[in-house]
N, C-alpha and C positions, 0 to 999 in steps of 0.2 A: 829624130830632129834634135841633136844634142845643142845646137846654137839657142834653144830655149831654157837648155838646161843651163848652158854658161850666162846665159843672161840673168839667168835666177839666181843664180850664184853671186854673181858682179852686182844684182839691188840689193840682194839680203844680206852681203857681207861691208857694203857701205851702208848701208840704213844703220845694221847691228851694229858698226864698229862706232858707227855717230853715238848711239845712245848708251852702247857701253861707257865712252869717254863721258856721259852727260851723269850718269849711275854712278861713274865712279867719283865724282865730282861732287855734286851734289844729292846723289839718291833720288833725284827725280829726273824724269823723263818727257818732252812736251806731247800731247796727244797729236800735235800736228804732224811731227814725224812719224807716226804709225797712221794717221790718217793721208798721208800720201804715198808711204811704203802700200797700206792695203789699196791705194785705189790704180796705182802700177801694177799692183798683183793681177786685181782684176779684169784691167785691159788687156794685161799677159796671157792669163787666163782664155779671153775671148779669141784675143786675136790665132791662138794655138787651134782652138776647138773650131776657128772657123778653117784655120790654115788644113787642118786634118780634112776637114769635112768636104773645103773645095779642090784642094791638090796632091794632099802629102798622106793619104788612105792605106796606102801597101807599107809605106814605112815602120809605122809599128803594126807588128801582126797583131797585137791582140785585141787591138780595136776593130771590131768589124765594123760598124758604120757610126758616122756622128750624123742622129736628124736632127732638126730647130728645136724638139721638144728636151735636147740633153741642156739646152740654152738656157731653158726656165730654171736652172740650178741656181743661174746667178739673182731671182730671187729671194729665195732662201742668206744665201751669202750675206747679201746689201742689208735684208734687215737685220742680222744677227750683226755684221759688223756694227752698223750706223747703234745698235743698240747698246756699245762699249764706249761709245762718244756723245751720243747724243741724249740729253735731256728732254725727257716727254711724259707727259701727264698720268696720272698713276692712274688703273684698270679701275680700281675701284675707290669712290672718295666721297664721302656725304652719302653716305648710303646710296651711291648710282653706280653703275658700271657704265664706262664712257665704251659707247660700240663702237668708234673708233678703232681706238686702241688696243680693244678687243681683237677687230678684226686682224688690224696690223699685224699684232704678235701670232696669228692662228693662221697669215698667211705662209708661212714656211712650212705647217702644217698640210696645206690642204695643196700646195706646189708640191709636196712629197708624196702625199697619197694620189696625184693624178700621174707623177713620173712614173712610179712604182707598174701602175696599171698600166700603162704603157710600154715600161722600159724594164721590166723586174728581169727578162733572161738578160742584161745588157751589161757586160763585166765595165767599160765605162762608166756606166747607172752609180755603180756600187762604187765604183774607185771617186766619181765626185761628189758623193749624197757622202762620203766621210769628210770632206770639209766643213759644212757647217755641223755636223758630228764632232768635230774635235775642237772647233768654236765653241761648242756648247761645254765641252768637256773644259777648255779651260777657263770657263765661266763659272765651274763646276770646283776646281781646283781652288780657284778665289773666293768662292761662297763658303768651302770648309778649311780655306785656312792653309791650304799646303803650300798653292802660291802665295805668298803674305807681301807684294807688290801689285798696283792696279796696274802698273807698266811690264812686268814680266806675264802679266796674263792677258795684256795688249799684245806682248810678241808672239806669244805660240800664237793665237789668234791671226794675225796675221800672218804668221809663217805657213799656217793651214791652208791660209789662200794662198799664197806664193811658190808652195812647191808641192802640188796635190799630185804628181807621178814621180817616182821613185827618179831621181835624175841620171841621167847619163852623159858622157862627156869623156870622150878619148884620152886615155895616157894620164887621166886624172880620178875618174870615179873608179872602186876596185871594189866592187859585190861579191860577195862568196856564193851570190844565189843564182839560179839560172834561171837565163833567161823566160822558161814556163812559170817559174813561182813567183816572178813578181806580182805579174795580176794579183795573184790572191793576194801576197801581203800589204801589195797598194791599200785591202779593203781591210783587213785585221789586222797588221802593223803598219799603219799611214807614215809617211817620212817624218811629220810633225812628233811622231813618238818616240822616232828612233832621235831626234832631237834632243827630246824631254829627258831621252834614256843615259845619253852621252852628256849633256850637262850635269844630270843627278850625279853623274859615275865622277868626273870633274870634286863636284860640291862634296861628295863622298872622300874626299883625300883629305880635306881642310882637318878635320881633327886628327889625322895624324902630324899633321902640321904644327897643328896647337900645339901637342905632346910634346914633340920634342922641341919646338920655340920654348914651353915652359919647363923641361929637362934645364935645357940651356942658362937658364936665366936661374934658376932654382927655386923656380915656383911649384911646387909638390903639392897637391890637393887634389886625391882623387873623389869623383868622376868630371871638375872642373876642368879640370886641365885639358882635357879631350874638347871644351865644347868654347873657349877663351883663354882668355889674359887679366894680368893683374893689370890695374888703371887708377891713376890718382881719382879722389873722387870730384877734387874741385876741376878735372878735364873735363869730365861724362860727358856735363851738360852741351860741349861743342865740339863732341866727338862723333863718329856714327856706330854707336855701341850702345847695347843695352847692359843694366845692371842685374848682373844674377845676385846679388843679394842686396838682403834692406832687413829693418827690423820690421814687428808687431807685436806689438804689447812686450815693448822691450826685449824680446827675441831676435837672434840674427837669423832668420830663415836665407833658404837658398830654391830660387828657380832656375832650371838650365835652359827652359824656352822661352825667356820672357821677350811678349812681344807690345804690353801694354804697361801705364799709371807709372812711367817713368820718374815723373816729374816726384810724385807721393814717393817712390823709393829713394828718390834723390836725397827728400826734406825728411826723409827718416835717418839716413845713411849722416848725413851734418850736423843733427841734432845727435846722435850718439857723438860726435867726434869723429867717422873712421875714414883715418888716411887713406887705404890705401881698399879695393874692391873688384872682385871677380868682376869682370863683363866677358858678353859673347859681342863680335860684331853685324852690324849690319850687313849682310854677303849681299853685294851688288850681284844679284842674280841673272843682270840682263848678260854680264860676262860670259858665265859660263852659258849660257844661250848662246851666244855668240859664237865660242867658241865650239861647243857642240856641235852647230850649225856648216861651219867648218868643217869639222873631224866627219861629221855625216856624209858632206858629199865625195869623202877620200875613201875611208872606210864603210861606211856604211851601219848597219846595227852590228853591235857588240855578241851580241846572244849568237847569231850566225855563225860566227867564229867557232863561239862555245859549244854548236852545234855540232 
């Protein structure tokens, strides 16, 4: 059924390209467009699982059957999405645990432990129980820091739900893999990854960029030069750049990840005097998402290749 794959294609490359332009712009992103990207996903989603279940069975082989019980996934889904937007009362507060809340968060838990019982031989099972798998993951990313945007870990999130089968689409998707091993890697390399993977590869070029931007200009400072640029200091404050250096206790130290106390580096950097200061930029992250998102449905994962 490749017409679900072009249509996955056609929401996530106009949602993505919206909030690229809104990242590139401002660095921020509204939640409303991820919360209508993911809730397209979901109807996409359904309308496929039921399309399979009442007509289109033999088309892909490797779905043996869809029952109403593969349906209960979109449990799971609803509250891990709604839990990236929506505001709700914390589990524990005044020395009580609200069972509410409780329960809420433990139902994706206990919809997984009854599919499982049910569905555990079901290579379906497994290719949709990694959606909210890779929602959790980049929940996971944002909690340590590697995604360092709430909006770049709203997109893989929703990208999880939008294109949860490796896609296909004539004269346009080009897999190195055959047709038997997608299953499995639906379940161990989700598309959401090979995403992650072709962004990161993207985001991996920028410091040779740097390098020779600052070759060019004749800004020399190794290992600066790989990670920014030279920037007046009186811009910073209404650039989207951080300052890798500032003083303390009258020292000029140097950070090459700075992602916080901008403001304290600034009022350090003025008070010595200094014209002229290393920064890294703000990398609009949803870009290369974007365009990874892209490259994924032409190509597909990179490692494959390598393979």
């Amino acid at each position: 059924m490749w017409y679900f794959s072009a249509a996955r294609l056609g929401i996530g490359s106009i949602f993505l390209l919206v909030a690229s332009i809104r990242d590139l712009k401002t660095r921020r992103v509204p939640n409303e467009l991820w919360m209508v990207m993911g809730s397209i996903a979901i109807v996409l989603l359904f309308i496929e699982l039921l399309a399979v279940r009442t007509w289109f069975v033999d088309d892909i082989d490797w779905i043996d059957h869809v029952s109403w019980t593969h349906f209960l996934i979109f449990i799971p889904i609803i509250v891990i999405f709604s839990e990236a937007f929506i505001e709700r009362p914390p589990v524990y507060s005044k020395g009580k645990v609200d069972l509410k809340v409780l329960g809420w968060l433990l139902l994706p838990l206990i919809v997984f432990v009854f599919m499982l019982n049910s569905l555990a031989s079901s290579l379906l099972f497994w290719t949709l129980v990694m959606i909210p798998a890779m929602m959790l993951f980049a929940f996971l990313l944002y909690f340590f820091y590697i995604l360092y945007g709430g909006a770049d870990a709203k997109a893989i999130i929703t990208i999880a739900i939008l294109v949860p089968f490796y896609p296909y689409i004539p004269r346009v998707t080009n897999w190195t893999l055959s047709s038997d091993l997608i299953p499995m890697m639906q379940t161990f390399f989700p598309f959401t990854l090979v995403v992650l993977l072709n962004a990161s590869i993207i985001v991996a070029v920028f410091p040779i960029g740097y390098f020779f931007i600052n070759i060019f200009k004749g800004d020399i400072d190794l290992p600066k030069m790989f990670f920014g640029f030279k920037k007046r200091t009186r811009d910073i404050e209404d650039s989207f750049v951080w300052p890798m250096e500032y003083y303390e206790d009258g020292k000029l130290k140097t950070e090459l990840f700075p992602r916080s106390n901008t403001e304290e580096k600034l009022d350090s950097l003025k008070k010595h005097k200094r014209k002229y200061v290393w920064t890294t930029p703000k990398i609009p992250f949803i870009v290369p998402i974007f365009i990874g998102f892209m490259i994924s449905f032409v190509i597909g994962n990179p490692l494959m290749y390598m393979m």
